[in-house]
LUMTOR-927348 format. One record per residue (C-alpha): residue in three letters; x, y, z. Coordinates in steps of 0.2 Angstrom, whole numbers, plus 5000, padded with zeros to 4 digits. Layout:
# residues N
ALAXYZ/...
***
This chain:
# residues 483
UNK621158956468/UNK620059076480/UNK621059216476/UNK621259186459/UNK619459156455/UNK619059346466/UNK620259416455/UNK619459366440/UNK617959446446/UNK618659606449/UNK619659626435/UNK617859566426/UNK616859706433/UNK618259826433/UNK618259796412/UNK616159796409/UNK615759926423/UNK616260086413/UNK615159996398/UNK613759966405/UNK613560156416/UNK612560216398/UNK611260086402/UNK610160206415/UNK610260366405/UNK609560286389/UNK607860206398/UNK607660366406/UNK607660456389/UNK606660316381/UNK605360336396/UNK605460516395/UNK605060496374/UNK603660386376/UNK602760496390/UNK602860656377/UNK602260546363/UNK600760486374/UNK600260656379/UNK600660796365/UNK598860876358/UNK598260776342/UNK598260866325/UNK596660956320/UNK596160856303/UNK595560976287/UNK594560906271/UNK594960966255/UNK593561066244/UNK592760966230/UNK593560976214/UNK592161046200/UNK592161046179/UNK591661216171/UNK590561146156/UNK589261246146/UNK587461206153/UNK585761286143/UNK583961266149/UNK583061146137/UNK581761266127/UNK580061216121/UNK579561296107/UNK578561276091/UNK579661186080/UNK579561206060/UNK580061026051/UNK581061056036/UNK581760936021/UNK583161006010/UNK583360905993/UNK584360935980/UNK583660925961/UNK583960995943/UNK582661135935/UNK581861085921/UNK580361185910/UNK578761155916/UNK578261105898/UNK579261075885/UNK578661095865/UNK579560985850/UNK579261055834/UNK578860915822/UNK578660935805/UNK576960875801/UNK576960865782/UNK578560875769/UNK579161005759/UNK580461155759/UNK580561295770/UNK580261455760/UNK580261565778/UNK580861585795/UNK580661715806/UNK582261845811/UNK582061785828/UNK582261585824/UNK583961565834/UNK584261475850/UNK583861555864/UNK582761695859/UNK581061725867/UNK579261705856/UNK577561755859/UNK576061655858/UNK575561615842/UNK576961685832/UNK577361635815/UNK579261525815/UNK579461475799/UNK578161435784/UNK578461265773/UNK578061275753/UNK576161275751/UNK576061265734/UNK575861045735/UNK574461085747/UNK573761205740/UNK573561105723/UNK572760965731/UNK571761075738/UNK570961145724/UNK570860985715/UNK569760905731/UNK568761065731/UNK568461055711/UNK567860835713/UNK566660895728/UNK565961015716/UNK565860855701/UNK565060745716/UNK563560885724/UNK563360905702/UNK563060735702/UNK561860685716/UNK560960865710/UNK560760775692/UNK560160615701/UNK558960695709/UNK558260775695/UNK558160615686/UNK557160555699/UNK556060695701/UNK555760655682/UNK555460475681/UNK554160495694/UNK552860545677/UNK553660435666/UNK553160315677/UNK551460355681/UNK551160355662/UNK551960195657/UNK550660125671/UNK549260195663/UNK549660135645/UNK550059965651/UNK548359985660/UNK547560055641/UNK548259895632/UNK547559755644/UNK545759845642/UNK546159825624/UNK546559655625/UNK544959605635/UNK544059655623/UNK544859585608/UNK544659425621/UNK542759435620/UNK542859465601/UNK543859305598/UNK542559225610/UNK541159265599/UNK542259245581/UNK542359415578/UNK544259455575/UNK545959345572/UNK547259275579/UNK548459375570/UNK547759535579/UNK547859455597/UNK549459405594/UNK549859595590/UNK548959655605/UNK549959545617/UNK551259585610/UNK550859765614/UNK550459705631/UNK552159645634/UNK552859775627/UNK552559905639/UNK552759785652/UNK554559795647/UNK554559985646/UNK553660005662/UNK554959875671/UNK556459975662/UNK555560145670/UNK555260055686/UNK556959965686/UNK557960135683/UNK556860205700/UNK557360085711/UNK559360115706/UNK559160295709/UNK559460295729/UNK560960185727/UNK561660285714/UNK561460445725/UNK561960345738/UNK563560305730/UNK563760485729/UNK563560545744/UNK564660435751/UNK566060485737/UNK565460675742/UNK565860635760/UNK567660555754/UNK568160705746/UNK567760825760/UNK568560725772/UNK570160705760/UNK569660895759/UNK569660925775/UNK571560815776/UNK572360935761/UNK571761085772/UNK572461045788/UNK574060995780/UNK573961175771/UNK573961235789/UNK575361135794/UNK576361225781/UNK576561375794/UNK577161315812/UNK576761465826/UNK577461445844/UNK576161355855/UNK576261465870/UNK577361605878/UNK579161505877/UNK581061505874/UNK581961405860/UNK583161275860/UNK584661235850/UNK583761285832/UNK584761235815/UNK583661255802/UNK583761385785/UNK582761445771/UNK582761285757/UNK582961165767/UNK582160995766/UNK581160925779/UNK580060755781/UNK578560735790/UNK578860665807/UNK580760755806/UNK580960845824/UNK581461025821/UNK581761145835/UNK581261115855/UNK580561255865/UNK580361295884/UNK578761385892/UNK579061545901/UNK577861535914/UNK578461385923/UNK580161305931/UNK579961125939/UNK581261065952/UNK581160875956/UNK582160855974/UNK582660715981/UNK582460686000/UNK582760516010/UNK580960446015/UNK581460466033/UNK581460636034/UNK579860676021/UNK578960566032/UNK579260746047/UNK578160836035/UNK576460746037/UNK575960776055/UNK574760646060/UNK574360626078/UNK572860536079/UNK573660396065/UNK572060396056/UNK571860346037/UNK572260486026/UNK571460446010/UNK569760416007/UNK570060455990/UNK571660495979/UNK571960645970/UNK573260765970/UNK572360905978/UNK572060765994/UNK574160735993/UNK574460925992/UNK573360966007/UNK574060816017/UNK575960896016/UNK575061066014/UNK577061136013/UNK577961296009/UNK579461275995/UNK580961385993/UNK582161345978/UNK583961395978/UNK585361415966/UNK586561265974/UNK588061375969/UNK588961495980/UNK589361615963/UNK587761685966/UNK586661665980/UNK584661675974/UNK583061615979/UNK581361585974/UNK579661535982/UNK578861385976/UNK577561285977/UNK577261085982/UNK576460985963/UNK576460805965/UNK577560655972/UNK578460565960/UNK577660375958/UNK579260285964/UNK580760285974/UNK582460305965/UNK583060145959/UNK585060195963/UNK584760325981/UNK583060255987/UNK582360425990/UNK580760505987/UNK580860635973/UNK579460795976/UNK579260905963/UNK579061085965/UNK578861235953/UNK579161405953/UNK578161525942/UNK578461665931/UNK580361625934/UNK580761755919/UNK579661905928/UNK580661875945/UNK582261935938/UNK583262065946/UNK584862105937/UNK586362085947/UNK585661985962/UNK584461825954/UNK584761775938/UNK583361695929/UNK583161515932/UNK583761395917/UNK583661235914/UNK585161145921/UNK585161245935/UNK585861135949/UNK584761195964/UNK584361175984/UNK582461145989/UNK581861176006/UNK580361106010/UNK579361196025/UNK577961096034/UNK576861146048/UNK577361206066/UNK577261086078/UNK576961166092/UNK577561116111/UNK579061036105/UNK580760986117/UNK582261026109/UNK584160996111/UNK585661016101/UNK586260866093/UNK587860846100/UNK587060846117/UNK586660666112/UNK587560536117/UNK587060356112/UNK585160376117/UNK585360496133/UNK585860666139/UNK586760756154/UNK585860846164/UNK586160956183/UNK585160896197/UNK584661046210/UNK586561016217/UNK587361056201/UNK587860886199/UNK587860766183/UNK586360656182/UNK586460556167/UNK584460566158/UNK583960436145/UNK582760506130/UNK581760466114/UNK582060536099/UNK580660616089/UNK581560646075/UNK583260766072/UNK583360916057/UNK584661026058/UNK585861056071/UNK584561006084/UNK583360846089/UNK581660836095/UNK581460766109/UNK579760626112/UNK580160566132/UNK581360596146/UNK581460766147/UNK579860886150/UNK580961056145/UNK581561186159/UNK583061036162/UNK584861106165/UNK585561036149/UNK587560986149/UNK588161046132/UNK590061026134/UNK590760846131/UNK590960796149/UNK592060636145/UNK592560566156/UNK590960586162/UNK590660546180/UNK588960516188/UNK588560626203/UNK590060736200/UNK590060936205/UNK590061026191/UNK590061226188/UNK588861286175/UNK589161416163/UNK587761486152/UNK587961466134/UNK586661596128/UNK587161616110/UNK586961446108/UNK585161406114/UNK584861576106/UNK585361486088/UNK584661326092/UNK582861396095/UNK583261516078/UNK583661356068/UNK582261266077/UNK580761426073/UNK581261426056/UNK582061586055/UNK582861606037/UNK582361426034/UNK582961436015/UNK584461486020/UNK586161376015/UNK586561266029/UNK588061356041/UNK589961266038/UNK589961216055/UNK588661126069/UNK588261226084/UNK589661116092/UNK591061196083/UNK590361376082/UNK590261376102/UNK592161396112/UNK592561246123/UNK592761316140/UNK592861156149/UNK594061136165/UNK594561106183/UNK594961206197/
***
């Protein structure tokens, strides 16, 4: 069993022996592995740059700014004349230049209505005034006659009672009849009645002329009527003007009160513009808020806007302009829009032609009103677009993006005026830096052009001038990246 059991053994070790030889050689190698792992030099670490954004960046310019309010209106004449025909009757004469559209002088005859009515009545009046002045001329004469009369109907009544004293005294001492003081009385009373006929016929003698007069002054004035209507006959243009649509021929008819012809004055063009109250109210410049009125009259409103005006055709077809002045605020807002209407007016439109380049300004004419108030000056400004929800982008002295909250003055144009959070001088962010990162490394790149247009539209400069197609946004590249 002994020798079976060492055979077992050998033959045991004799199969694992050749096995298991690999066993030193792999911990050596795994000893050797560990000790050049612990001791090889360690790898020298290397930061990467900072990655930056190229955006467009200006310096924030403070300059005198120019408020402006565009609004859009309809030219109208600054007066407007109906022809009315005052009194009826035919026309017997128009003028060769009656037609629509022709230009008239002050006090030019336009066309003459038949006189002969007028004329008539006025002959006749003439003719009863005449009758009337003949008749208070005939009662004063009476007068002046009855004054005499008068005076000698006193003293014969006065000649009578003497005789009837003493034909009294007689029939007191029995010395005459009855019969003959009955005849005296008689006498007596009269020329008591002669005397109170004389006396009755002077007192009627002022109401009589009286009458007259007043019947004098009826016919003068009915006079004076048939005279003015004579005038009426012959209708002249009121003042320097253009006519309307004109329809009218020798015979015809017309009625008193029937409107004939309209015309347009020269001299004057009115433009009522509208403009939201929001951006009228950048006009008036009150910094002190103290009341403005102490009394109310249109020369107080005009000096408180105290504007330039600039009036434009609307149409591209053919750009003209004109100056004009500020004349009143409408009395309400619009009803539909709920904007302020200005009115402004350009004068001698006619004598500001130039053939070719700006045509006259007719009614009708669809038009752009620029509105130009006061510099302010000292004013912060920044495009627009450079706004985003209440604040702005700006670099920090390490060309990174600091995010800069602002107040809003108000915005015109292409630009905003700026109240609080910025002082002017800032590094202004232009480019959209979405996604915008605060603290973030950015490369600047001067936009020149653009702050060079922003401080142009902000001075003023060719302020009446149609608005450009594009914001200062899109007229600007987009250079905007990474490197």
């Amino acid at each position: 069993m002994v020798k079976n059991g060492r055979a077992r053994f050998f033959e045991f070790v004799k199969r694992w022996g050749n096995r298991l030889l690999f066993i030193p050689p792999l911990l050596v190698g795994v000893v050797i592995a560990v000790w050049i792992v612990g001791n090889r030099p360690q790898p020298k670490l290397k930061v990467a740059d900072e990655a930056s954004r190229m955006l467009r960046v200006i310096d924030v310019p403070v300059i005198d700014v120019v408020p402006r309010v565009v609004g859009y209106g309809t030219a109208t004449p600054g007066q407007t004349w109906q022809a009315v025909a005052e009194v009826d009757g035919r026309i017997v004469e128009v003028h060769p230049e009656l037609e629509s559209g022709s230009f008239v002088s002050k006090d030019q005859v336009l066309l003459k209505i038949d006189p002969t009515e007028y004329q008539y009545a006025v002959a006749q009046l003439e003719a009863e005034i005449g009758q009337a002045k003949a008749l208070i001329e005939e009662l004063t004469r009476t007068e002046e006659n009855l004054q005499p009369s008068l005076k000698i109907e006193r003293d014969a009544l006065s000649v009578t009672q003497r005789e009837m004293k003493r034909i009294d005294q007689l029939v007191a001492r029995d010395a005459t009849s009855q019969s003959e003081v009955d005849a005296q009385r008689r006498s007596i009373l009269t020329q008591q009645q002669r005397l109170q006929e004389q006396t009755s016929a002077m007192n009627l003698l002022p109401t009589r002329k009286q009458s007259q007069q007043a019947n004098l002054e009826l016919k003068q004035a009915q006079l004076a009527q048939a005279q003015l209507d004579l005038k009426h006959t012959v209708i002249r243009a009121p003042f320097e003007c253009r006519l309307g649509t004109v329809t009218l021929d020798v015979d015809q008819y017309v009625a008193a009160g029937q409107t004939l012809f309209e015309a347009y004055s020269n001299d004057l063009v009115e433009v009522e513009a509208q403009a939201p109250m929001r951006e009228v109210r950048r006009l008036i410049h009150n910094p002190t808020s103290a009341a403005a009125f102490k009394e109310v009259s249109m020369q107080r409103v005009r000096d408180i806007f105290n504007v330039q005006a600039i009036v434009e055709m609307a149409s591209a077809d053919m750009p003209a302009r004109w100056p004009a002045r500020f004349m009143r605020i409408r009395e309400s807002l619009d009803p539909q829009t709920r904007s302020l209407s200005l009115v402004v007016g350009v004068d001698d439109p006619y004598g500001q032609v130039v053939p070719g380049v700006r045509p006259p300004l007719l009614q009708g004419t669809y038009c752009r009103v620029t509105l130009i108030g006061q510099a302010r000056p000292d004013q912060v400004i920044v495009p627009r677009h450079a706004l985003h929800d209440g604040h702005v982008y700006v670099l920090d002295g390490d060309q990174r993006l600091r995010r800069q909250t602002v107040q809003i003055e108000f915005e015109q144009g292409e630009f905003a005026v700026i109240r609080s959070g910025i002082a002017g001088g800032e590094t202004l962010v232009v480019s959209d830096p979405t996604p915008a990162i605060e603290g973030m490394l950015v490369q600047p790149l001067e936009d020149n052009p653009l702050r060079e247009r922003l401080i142009a539209d902000a001075r003023g400069v060719d302020a009446g001038s149609s608005p450009p197609s594009q914001s200062l946004e899109k007229q600007t590249p987009e250079v905007e990246g990474q490197r």
